[in-house]
C-alpha positions, -999 to +999 in steps of 0.1 A: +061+014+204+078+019+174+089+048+161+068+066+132+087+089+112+086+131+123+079+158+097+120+166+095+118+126+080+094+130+060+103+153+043+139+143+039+123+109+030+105+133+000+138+145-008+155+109-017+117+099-038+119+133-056+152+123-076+133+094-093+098+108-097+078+140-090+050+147-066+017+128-076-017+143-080-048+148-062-078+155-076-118+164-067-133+144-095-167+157-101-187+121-107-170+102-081-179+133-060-218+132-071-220+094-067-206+096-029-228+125-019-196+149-010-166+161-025-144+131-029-107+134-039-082+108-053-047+107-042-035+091-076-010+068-063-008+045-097+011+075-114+045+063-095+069+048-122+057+009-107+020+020-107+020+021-071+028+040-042+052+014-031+082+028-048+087+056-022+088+029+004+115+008-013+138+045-021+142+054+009+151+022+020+179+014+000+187+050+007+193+046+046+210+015+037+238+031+011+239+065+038+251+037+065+274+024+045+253-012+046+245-020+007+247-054+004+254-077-022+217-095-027+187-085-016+158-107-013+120-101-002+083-118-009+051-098-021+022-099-041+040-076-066+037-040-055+063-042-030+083-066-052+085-038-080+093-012-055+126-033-042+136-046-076+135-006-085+155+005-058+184-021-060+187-017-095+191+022-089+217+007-061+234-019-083+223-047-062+213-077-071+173-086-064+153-116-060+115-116-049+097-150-040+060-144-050+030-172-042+017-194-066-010-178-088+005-148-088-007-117-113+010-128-145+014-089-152+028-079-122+056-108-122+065-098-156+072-063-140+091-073-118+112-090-139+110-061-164+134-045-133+160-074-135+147-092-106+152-128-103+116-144-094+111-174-076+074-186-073+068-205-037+039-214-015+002-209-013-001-170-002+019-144+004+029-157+043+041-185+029+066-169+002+073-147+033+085-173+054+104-192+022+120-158+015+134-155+051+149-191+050+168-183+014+180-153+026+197-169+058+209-196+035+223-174+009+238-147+037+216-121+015+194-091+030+161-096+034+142-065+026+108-066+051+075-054+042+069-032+075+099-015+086+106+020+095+124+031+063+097+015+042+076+038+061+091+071+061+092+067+023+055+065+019+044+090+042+056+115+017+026+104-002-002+112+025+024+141+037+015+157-003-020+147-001-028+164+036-004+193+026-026+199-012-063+195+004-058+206+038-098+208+044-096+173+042-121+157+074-115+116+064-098+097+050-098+061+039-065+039+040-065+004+029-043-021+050-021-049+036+004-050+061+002-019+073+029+006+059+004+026+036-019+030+072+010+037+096+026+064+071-009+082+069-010+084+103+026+097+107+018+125+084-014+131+098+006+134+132+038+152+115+016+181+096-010+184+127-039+175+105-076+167+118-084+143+090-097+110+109-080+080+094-100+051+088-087+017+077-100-005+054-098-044+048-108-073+027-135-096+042-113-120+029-083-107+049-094-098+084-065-105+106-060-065+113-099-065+118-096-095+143-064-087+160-078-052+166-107-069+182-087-088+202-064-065+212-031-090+198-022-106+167-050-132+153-043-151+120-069-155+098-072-173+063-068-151+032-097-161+010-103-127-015-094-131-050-097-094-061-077-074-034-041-094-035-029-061-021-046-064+011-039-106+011-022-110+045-028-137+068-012-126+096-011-089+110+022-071+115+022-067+159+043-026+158+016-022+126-014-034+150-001-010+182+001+020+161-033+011+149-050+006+183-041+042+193-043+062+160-073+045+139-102+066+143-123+030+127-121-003+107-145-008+073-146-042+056-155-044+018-160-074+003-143-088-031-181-075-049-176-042-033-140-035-048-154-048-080-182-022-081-156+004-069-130-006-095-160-002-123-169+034-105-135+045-107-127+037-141-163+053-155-160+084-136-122+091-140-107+067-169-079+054-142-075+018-136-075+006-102-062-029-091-087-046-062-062-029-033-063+003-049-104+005-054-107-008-019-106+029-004-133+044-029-151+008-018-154+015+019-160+052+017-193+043-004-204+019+023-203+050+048-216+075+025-250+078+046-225+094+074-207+114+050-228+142+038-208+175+040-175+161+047-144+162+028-134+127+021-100+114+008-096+081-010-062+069-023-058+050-059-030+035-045-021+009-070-039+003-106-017-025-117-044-053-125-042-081-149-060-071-183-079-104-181-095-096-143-100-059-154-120-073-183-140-094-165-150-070-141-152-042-162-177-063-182 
């Protein structure tokens, strides 16, 4: 199984994110609190320089990479824009050239941050597997480094963000992670593990996204068609297999919320705490208020972890 990363790493992972930005906050916001029934705290993830918690991810890989000696010249990676900030951050820090292969239809506002960070974006393919798969074949052509989206380094990095948010509300009994490909899932459980905590983790995807739901069912990788409009985050057609075994002995439960639910979710965050929330980042608020019938008296976490949204879809489902 692979190998999650051990409190010494996380928190030498915290270490290398801690020279670009400081610790984000947590906080028990009273209305959100009121509307789930229980005391309800945000880890406010969309606070990082890129809006998301990506960024940690993408440090500490370029990190391991320059403490190995291995910087190369070119870097080049796909996403649906949080990750694709993250990496055009880090190799900038580095020096290294970056480009990102996004699908077409991409978030207008999120491309323009990536290139904001001097990456060089090419637009490719249909969803995010696709730009994936074009991404590998340019790097191999180019001899440049393909920078994954799961990968042990990516990981360590964002554990420090669950690592702060189990060490500030230790009383915390659940929690709810949302699952793109899996590093923001994995990394809560590695600091759940690392710190000894009892929270129960619980992961959350799209209904237009269920290959972690339907692998986990089947006990091995299933593909299934990405069809959600709101969550791009959570957009992946086909699950990640170390991802899915770390799952299948750590999840505690899988919730599915539907583009309507992250809309309502994105509307409840923004009226009961003024923070925007992108479709992936409401998605954890979203599922807690589907269990909140089983939730009465229990300290529930929910993670913002990305607020960077498109004025245009904010509008329209603000309104």
């Amino acid at each position: 199984m692979m190998h999650l990363p051990d409190l010494p790493e996380i928190e030498a992972a915290a270490q290398v994110v801690y020279r670009q930005f400081q610790a984000t906050p947590q906080y028990r916001w009273a209305r959100l609190s009121d509307r789930l029934g229980t005391d309800c705290w945000v880890k406010h993830e969309n606070h990082t320089p890129v809006g998301a918690f990506k960024i940690r991810g993408g440090l500490t890989y370029f990190d391991q990479l320059a403490q190995t000696g291995a910087l190369p010249r070119e870097v080049i990676s796909a996403t649906r824009g949080n990750h694709g900030q993250s990496i055009g951050w880090a190799a900038r820090a580095h020096g290294v050239a970056c480009t990102i292969v996004v699908p077409h239809g991409n978030s207008v506002e999120k491309n323009a941050a990536m290139r904001a960070l001097g990456v060089t974006l090419i637009e490719h393919g249909d969803d995010f597997q696709a730009a994936r798969e074009h991404a590998q074949q340019l790097a191999a052509e180019r001899g440049a480094h393909m920078v994954p989206s799961f990968h042990p380094a990516l990981i360590s990095g964002v554990s420090t963000y669950w690592w702060e948010f189990f060490k500030a509300v230790p009383q915390l009994d659940v929690v709810y992670v949302p699952i793109g490909l899996g590093s923001g899932v994995c990394a809560a459980i590695a600091a759940k593990l690392g710190l000894g905590h009892r929270a129960r983790i619980v992961g959350v995807v799209s209904t237009g996204a269920t290959t972690y739901a339907d692998s986990l069912a089947a006990g091995h990788v299933v593909e299934a068609q990405v069809t959600t409009r709101l969550a791009d985050g959570m957009a992946v057609r086909v699950a990640d297999a170390d991802a899915l075994a770390v799952l299948q002995q750590h999840l505690d439960h899988l919730v599915q919320v539907s583009d309507a639910d992250v809309a309502q979710a994105m509307r409840d965050l923004f009226t009961d705490t003024h923070n925007v929330a992108e479709g992936a980042g409401a998605a954890s608020f979203a599922a807690a208020m589907q269990e909140r019938a089983h939730l009465k008296g229990q300290v529930v976490g929910t993670t913002l972890c990305g607020g960077n949204v498109d004025a245009s879809v904010f509008a329209e489902v603000i309104s």
